[in-house]
N, C-alpha and C positions, 0 to 999 in steps of 0.2 A: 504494500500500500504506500502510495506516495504519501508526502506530509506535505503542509503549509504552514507558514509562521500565520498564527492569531495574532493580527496587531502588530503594531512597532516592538513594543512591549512583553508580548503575550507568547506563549509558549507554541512549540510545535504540536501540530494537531493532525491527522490524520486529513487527507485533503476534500474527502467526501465525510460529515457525520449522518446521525440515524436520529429524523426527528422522531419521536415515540409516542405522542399526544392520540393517534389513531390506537392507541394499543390500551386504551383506557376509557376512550370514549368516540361520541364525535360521528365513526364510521360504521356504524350498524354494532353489532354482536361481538365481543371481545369474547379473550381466551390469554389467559393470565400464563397457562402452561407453555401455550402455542408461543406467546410474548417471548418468554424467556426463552424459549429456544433457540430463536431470531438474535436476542440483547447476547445469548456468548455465542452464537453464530459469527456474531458483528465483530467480536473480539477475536477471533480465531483469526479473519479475515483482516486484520490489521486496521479498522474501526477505534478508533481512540475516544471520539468526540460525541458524546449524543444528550439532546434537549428534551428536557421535560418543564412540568411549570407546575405551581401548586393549585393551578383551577384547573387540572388535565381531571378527569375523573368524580368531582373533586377531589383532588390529595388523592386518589389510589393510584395515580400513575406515578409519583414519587414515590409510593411504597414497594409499588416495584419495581421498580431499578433496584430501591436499598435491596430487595431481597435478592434479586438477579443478581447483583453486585458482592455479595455478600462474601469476604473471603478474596475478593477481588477486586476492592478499591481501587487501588492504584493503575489496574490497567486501562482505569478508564475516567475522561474528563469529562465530566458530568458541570452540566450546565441547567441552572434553574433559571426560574421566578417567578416574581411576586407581582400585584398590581390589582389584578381581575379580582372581585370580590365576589362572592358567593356565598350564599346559605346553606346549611345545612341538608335543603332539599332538593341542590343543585340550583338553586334561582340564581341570576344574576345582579349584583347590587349594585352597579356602577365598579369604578376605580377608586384607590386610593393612593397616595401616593405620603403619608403622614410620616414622621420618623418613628414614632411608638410603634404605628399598622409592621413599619419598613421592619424593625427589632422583632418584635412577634412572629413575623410571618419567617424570619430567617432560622428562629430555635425552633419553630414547628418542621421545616424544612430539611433540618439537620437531622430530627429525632426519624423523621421515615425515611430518609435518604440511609440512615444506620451511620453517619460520617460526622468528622471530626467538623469538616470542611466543606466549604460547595466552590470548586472551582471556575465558575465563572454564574453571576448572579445578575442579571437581569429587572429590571423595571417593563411587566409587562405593558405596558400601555401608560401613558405618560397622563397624572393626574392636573387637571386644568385648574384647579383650585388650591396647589398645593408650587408655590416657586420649586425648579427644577431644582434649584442649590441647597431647600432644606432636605427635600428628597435624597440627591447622591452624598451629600454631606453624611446623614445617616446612614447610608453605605458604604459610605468610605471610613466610618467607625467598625464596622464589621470587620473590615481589613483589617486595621491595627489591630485590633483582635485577636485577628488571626483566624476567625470564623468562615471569611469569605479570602480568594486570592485575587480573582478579577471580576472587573464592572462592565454591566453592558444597558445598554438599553433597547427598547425594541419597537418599533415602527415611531420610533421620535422623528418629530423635522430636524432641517440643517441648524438653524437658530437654537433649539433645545439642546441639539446636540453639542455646537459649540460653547454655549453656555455651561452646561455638565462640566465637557472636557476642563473650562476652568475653576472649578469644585474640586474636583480628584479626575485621575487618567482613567480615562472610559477606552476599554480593551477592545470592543465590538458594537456594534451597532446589527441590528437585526429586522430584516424587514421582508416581503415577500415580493421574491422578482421571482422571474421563469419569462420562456417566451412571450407568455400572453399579461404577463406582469411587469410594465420596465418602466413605472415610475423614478427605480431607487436612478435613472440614467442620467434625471433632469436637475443634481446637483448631489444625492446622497455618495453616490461615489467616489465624483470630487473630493466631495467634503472630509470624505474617509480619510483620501490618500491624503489631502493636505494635513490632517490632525495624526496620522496613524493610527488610526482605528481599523480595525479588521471587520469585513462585512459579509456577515450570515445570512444568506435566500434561503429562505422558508418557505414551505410548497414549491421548489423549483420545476416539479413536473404539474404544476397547475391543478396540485387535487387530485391527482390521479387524471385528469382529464386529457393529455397529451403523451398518454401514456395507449392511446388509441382501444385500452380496455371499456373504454365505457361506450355505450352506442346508443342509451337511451336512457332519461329517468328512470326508467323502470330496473338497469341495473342495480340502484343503491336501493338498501334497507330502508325500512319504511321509515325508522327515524335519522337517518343520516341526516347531516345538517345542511349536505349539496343542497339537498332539492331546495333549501329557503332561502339559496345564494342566487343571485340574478344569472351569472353565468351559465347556471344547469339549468334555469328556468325557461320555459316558451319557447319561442321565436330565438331565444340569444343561444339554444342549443342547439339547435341545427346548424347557424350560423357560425358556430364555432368547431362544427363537428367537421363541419365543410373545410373548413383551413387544416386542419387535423389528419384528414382525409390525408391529403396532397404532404404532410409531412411524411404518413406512413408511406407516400409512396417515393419520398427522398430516402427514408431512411433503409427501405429496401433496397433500392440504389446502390445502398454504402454499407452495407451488408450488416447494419444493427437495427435494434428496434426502436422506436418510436419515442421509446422513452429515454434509452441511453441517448440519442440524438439530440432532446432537450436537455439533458444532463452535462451531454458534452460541451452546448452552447453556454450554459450556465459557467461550466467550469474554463470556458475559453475565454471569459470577461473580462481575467485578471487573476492573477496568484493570489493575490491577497483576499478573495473569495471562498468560503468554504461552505457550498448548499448542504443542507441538512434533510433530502428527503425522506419521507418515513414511508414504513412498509410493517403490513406483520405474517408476511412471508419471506419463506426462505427463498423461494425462487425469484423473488423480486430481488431480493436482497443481493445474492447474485449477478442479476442482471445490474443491477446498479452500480457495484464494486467493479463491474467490468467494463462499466462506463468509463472509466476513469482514464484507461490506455488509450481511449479513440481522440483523436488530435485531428481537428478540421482541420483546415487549409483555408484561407484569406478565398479562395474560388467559392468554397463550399459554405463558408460563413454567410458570401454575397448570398449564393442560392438560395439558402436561408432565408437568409433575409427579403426576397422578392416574395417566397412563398406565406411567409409572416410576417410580416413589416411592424413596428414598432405599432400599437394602438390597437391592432386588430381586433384585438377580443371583445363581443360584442356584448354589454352588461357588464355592472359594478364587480367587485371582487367581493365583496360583501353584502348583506343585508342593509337596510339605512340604520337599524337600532347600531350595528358593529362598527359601520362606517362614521358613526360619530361618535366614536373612541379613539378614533385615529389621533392624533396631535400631528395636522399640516398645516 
């Protein structure tokens, strides 16, 4: 497995991680045994880096990692957070972004993760009622600690984000690009490299949807959360199935599949990039780790890009309650 430096700062990380949040909720019907197969699958396969958050579940997708992990700390860098609020019956409460919320949510964090430490910690969603600076301030007391090693934050703007960086060194930055995603183009990346901050795509394969497995609504479980996302909705899914189409038929071309082809685009962005797609199969998982050796060409990149042009994707990424979580 290749590596990439996280950050100017930031340790060497495995160049593809394994977001986990499907392995707890989210995409239909889990399987906690099946998870854990995948999580030392991931390890075997030279996977270092993989994300979870304490509203995955709620909190039952930190508990398993701690248990996945168990014994095995160290072979892997485990990345949380915090932000997303939630009740006890899985409701959503808004964000928070408090230093008290920030301390609580890190000892909760530690005790089912089973660790001393969370090596790289997160501000899920950036609280609009709480200045950015008391926020990482109180994370950057975690550090001296010694609780937390590195700070990230996740779908902040450029402004939020330079503003952090002068608080404490913010290691990473996390946001969702993929083909049919490339907001982070229109300055996040910049911003990155200018600060050294290291940048995490989340969902790089769009959901599973550029992954050419999906052909219909009717593929996902009755509670998956696609179907309440605009892109899998109506009209925006054919329209996206269509462009889809025409990749599967580039990447047949080029003798991978559909999805390593977005993986590959993803990881051709930049070194300093490291997608984190999730899967709770082993065969994806495979497929994905194999992603890693396919190296477009400046010829194949253009094709690409005629076939997908920047914008394409037809509908929001989100719902509108989600989409006004955002901090842009």
């Amino acid at each position: 497995m290749k590596t990439r430096k996280l950050g100017s700062l930031g340790p060497l990380v495995s160049c593809i991680g394994l977001g986990c949040m499907g392995m707890s909720e989210f995409y239909g019907p889990t399987d906690d045994e099946r998870a854990i197969a995948v999580l030392h699958r991931a390890l075997s396969l030279g996977i270092t880096f993989f994300d979870t958050a304490d509203m995955y579940g709620p909190h039952t997708n930190e508990s398993l990692l701690g248990k996945a992990f168990a014994g095995r700390r160290y072979e892997a860098f485990i990345a949380t957070k915090f932000g997303i609020v939630r009740d006890a019956q899985g409701g959503f409460n808004g964000v928070s972004g408090r230093p008290e919320y920030v301390r609580a949510c890190c000892e909760a964090s530690l005790r089912r993760l089973r660790t001393d430490h969370i090596d790289l910690y997160y501000q899920h969603r950036v609280d609009p009622q709480v200045p950015i600076e008391e926020t990482v301030g109180a994370m950057g007391q975690l550090v001296a600690a010694g609780k937390v090693r590195f700070l990230g934050l996740s779908e902040a703007s450029v402004p939020t984000l330079r503003r952090a960086c002068r608080e404490h060194p913010i290691t990473a930055l996390q946001s969702e690009y993929s083909l049919w995603s490339r907001d982070p183009e229109d300055g996040h990346l910049a911003a990155c490299r200018e600060l050294g901050v290291g940048f995490v795509p989340y969902s790089p394969l769009g959901r599973g949807f550029l992954s050419g497995t999906i052909r219909s609504v009717e593929d996902l479980a009755a509670d998956d959360f696609r179907r309440l996302t605009p892109r899998f909705s109506g009209e925006n899914f054919q329209r996206n199935l269509d462009v889809v189409g025409k990749l599967e038929e580039f990447a047949r071309a080029r003798g991978c599949t559909p999805a390593q082809l977005a993986l590959a685009w993803v990881l051709s962005r930049g070194n300093d990039l490291i997608p984190i797609p999730g899967t709770t199969k082993l065969e994806r998982l495979a497929e994905n780790v194999a992603a890693t050796d396919i190296e477009l060409s400046p010829a194949e990149l253009a094709a690409i890009e005629d076939v997908a042009p920047k914008g394409f994707a037809a509908g929001e990424r989100y719902d509108e309650r989600r989409m006004t979580m955002m901090n842009l």
